[in-house]
C-alpha positions as CSV (number, residue, x, y, z in Angstrom):
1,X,0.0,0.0,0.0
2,X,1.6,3.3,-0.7
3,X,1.7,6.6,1.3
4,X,-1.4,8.1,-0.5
5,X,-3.8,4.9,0.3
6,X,-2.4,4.7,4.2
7,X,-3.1,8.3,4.6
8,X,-6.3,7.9,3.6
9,X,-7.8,5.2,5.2
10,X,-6.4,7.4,8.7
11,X,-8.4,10.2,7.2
12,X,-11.5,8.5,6.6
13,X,-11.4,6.5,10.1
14,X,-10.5,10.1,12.1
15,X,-13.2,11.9,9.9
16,X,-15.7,8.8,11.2
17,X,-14.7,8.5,14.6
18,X,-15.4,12.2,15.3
19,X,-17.7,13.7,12.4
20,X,-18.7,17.1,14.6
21,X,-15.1,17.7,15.6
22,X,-13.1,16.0,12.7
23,X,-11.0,19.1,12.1
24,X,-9.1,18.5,15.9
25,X,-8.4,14.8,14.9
26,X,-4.6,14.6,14.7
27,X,-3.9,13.6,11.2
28,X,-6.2,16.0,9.7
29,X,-5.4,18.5,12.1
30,X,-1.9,18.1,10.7
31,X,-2.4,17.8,7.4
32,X,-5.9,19.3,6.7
33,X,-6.2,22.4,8.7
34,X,-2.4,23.0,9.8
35,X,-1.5,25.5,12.4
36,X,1.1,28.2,11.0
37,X,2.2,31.8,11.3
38,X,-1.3,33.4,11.7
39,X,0.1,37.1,12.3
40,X,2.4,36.8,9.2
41,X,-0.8,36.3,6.8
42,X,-3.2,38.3,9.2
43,X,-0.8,41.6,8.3
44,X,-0.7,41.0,5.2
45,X,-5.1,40.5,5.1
46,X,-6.3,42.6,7.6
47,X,-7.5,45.4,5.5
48,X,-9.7,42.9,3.2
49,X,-13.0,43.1,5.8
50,X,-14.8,42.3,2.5
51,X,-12.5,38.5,2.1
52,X,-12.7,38.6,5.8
53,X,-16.5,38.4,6.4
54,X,-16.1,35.8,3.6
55,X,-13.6,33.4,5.0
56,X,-14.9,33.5,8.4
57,X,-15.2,29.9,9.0
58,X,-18.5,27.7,9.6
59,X,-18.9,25.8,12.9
60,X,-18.8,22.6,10.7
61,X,-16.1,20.3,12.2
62,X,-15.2,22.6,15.0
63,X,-12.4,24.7,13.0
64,X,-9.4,26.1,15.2
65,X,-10.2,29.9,15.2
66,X,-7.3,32.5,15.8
67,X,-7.9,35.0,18.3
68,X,-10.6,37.7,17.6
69,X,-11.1,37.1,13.8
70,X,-13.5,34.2,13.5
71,X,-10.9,32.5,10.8
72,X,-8.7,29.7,10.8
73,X,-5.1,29.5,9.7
74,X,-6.4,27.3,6.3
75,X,-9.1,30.5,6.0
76,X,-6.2,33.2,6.4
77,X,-3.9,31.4,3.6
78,X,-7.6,31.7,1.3
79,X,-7.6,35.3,1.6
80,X,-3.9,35.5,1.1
81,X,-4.1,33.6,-2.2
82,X,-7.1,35.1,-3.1
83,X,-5.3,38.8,-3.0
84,X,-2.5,37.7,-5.0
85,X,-4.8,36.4,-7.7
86,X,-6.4,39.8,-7.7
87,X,-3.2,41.4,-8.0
88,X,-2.4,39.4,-10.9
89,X,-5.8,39.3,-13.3
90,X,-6.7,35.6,-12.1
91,X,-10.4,37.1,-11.4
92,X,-12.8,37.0,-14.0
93,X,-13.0,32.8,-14.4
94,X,-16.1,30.9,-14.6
95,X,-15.4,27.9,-13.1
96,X,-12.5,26.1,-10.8
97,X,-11.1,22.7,-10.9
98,X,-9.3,22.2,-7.5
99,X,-6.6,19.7,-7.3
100,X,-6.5,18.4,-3.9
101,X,-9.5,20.9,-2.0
102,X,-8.3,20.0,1.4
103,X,-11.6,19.4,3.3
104,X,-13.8,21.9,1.0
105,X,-13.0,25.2,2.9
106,X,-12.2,27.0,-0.2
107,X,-14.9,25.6,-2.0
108,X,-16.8,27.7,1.1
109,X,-14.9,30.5,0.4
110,X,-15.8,31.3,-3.3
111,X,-19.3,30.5,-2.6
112,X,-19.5,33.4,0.1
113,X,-17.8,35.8,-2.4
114,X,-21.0,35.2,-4.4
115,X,-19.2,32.8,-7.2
116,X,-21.7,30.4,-8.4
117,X,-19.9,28.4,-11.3
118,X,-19.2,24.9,-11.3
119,X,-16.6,23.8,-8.6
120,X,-14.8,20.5,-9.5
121,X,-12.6,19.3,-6.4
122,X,-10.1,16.2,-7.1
123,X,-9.1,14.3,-4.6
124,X,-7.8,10.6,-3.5
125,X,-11.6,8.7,-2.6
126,X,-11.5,9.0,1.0
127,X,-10.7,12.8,1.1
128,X,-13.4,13.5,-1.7
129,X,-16.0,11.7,0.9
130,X,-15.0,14.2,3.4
131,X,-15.2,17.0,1.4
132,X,-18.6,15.8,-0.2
133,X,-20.4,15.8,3.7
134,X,-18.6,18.8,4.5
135,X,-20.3,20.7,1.4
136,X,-23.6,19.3,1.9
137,X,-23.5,20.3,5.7
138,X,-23.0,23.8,4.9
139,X,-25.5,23.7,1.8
140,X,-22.8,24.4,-1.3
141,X,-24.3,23.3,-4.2
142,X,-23.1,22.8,-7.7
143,X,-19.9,21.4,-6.7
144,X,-18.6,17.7,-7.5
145,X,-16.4,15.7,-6.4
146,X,-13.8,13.2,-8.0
147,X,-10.3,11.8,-8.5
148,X,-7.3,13.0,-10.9
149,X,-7.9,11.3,-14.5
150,X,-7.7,12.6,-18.1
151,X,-11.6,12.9,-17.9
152,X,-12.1,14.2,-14.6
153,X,-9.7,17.1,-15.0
154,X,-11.7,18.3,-18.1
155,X,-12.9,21.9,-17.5
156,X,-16.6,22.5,-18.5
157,X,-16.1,25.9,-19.6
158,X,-13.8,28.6,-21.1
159,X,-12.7,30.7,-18.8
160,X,-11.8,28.3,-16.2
161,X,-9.4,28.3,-13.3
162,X,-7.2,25.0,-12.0
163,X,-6.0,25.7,-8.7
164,X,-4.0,23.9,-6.6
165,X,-2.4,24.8,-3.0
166,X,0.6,22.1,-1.8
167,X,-1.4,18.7,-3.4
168,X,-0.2,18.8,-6.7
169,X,3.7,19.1,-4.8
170,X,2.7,16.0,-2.8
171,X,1.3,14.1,-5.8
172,X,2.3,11.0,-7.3
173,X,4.3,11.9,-10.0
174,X,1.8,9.9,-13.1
175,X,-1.1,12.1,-11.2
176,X,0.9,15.5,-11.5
177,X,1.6,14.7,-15.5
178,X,-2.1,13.9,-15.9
179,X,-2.5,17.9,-14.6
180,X,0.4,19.3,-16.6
181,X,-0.8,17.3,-19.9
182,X,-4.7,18.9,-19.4
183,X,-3.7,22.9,-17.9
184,X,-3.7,24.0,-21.9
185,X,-6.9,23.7,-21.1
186,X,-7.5,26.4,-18.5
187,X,-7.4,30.1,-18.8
188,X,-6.0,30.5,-15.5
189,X,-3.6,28.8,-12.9
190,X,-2.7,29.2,-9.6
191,X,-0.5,26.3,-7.8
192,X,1.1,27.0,-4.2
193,X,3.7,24.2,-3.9
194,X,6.6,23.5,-1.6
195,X,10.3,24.2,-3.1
196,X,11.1,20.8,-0.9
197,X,11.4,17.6,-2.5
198,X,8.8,14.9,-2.1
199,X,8.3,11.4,-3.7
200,X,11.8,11.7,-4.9
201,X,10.5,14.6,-7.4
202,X,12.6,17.5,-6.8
203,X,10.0,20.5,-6.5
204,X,12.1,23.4,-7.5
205,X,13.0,21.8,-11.1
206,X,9.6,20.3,-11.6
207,X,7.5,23.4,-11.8
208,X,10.3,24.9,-13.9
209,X,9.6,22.5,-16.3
210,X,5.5,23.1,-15.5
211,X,6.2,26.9,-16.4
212,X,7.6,26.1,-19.2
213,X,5.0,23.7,-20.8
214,X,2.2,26.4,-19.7
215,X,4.7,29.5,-22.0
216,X,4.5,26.9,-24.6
217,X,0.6,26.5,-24.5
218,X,0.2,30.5,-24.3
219,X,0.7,30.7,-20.8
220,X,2.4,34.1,-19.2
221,X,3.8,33.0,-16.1
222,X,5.1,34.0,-13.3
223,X,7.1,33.0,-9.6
224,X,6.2,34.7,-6.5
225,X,7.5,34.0,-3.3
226,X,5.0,33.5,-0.4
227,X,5.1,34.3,3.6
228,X,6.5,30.8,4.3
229,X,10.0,30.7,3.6
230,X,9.7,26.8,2.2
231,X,6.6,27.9,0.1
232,X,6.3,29.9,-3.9
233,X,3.5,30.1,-6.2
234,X,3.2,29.2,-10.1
235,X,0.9,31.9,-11.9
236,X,-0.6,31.7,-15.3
237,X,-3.1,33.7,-17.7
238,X,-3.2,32.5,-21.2
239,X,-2.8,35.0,-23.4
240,X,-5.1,36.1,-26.0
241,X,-2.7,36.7,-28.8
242,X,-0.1,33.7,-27.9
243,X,2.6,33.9,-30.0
């Protein structure tokens, strides 16, 4: 059984053991909804009251909250990465393909900024179960729910956005080329990923190589750095007149 299917099964068995306070349960705690640096992203988020009120997270799960704002760390990085998108014209999409979706707090997220396109969040099986009760208990609709295949990752419209924070770094390698084969696809992209080097796929020359498949399917792309110091983003609008 490899790493993927083991980590799983403990997600599905913590997430059944404790449904109303599955977010405390130690592997998803650690993996799921981390702890981190909350004042580094709060400085950087405070003045967004409008992403905020929108991130503030649901009782589902029993979230760890940080101090006086009502968020969690996972709902801070949201608002982070939702600025930076902003900053860089990753705004007017029409629907989102998630790779990875985490427990479906993002998924939350874009619903309470009013987005109402299709949401497509791909996961391993037991993860996408989680994520499927944790929609449905805070009544998100038009959102499925799937695994990483040459079908599944098919956007349903043009403008579309793949996003992906830290799964497609963790990511069997055949799973991540299934992604890089399909993003001509998309209009927009947003990856968070760790520079470190997992599965024995060095991180740092992989999404090099992921830049520069996206600048050969149109793709302007750009590195930013992020708060964490092990942390960088991978940024891409396809250009209307690609050369």
């Amino acid at each position: 059984m490899n790493p993927w299917d083991e980590w799983g099964k403990t997600i599905i068995k913590e997430y059944l053991d404790s449904p109303n306070k599955f977010l405390r349960k130690q592997q998803i705690s650690k993996t799921m909804h981390p702890s981190g640096n909350h004042q580094a992203y709060w400085d950087k988020v405070k003045d967004r009251k409008d992403l905020i009120r929108a991130a503030k997270d649901s009782k589902i799960g029993e979230p760890k909250l940080w101090k006086e704002t009502e968020c969690s760390f996972v709902s801070l990085q949201n608002i982070l990465y939702r600025t930076i998108m902003e900053d860089n014209g990753l705004i007017d999409f029409d629907s989102i393909t998630e790779i990875g979706g985490g427990y479906g707090n993002n998924a939350r997220f874009q619903r309470n900024l009013k987005f109402d396109g299709p949401i497509n969040l791909l996961d391993i099986f037991p993860v996408s179960r989680v994520q499927k009760e944790f929609c449905e208990k805070n009544k998100l609709k038009n959102i499925t729910f799937g695994s990483v295949s040459e079908n599944a990752i098919k956007p349903t419209t043009e403008n579309s956005l793949l996003y992906s924070t830290f799964a497609l770094s963790e990511m069997p390698f055949d799973q991540r080329e299934i992604v890089k084969s399909s993003v001509h696809l998309y209009k927009y992209v947003f990856i968070a990923y760790k520079l470190s080097e997992f599965s024995k796929v060095n991180n740092v020359e992989y999404f090099k190589q992921f830049s520069d498949h996206m600048t050969s399917n149109g793709f302007e792309t750009k590195f930013l750095k992020s708060v964490g110091p092990q942390t960088q983003f991978l940024i891409g609008v396809k250009s209307d007149n690609p050369k």
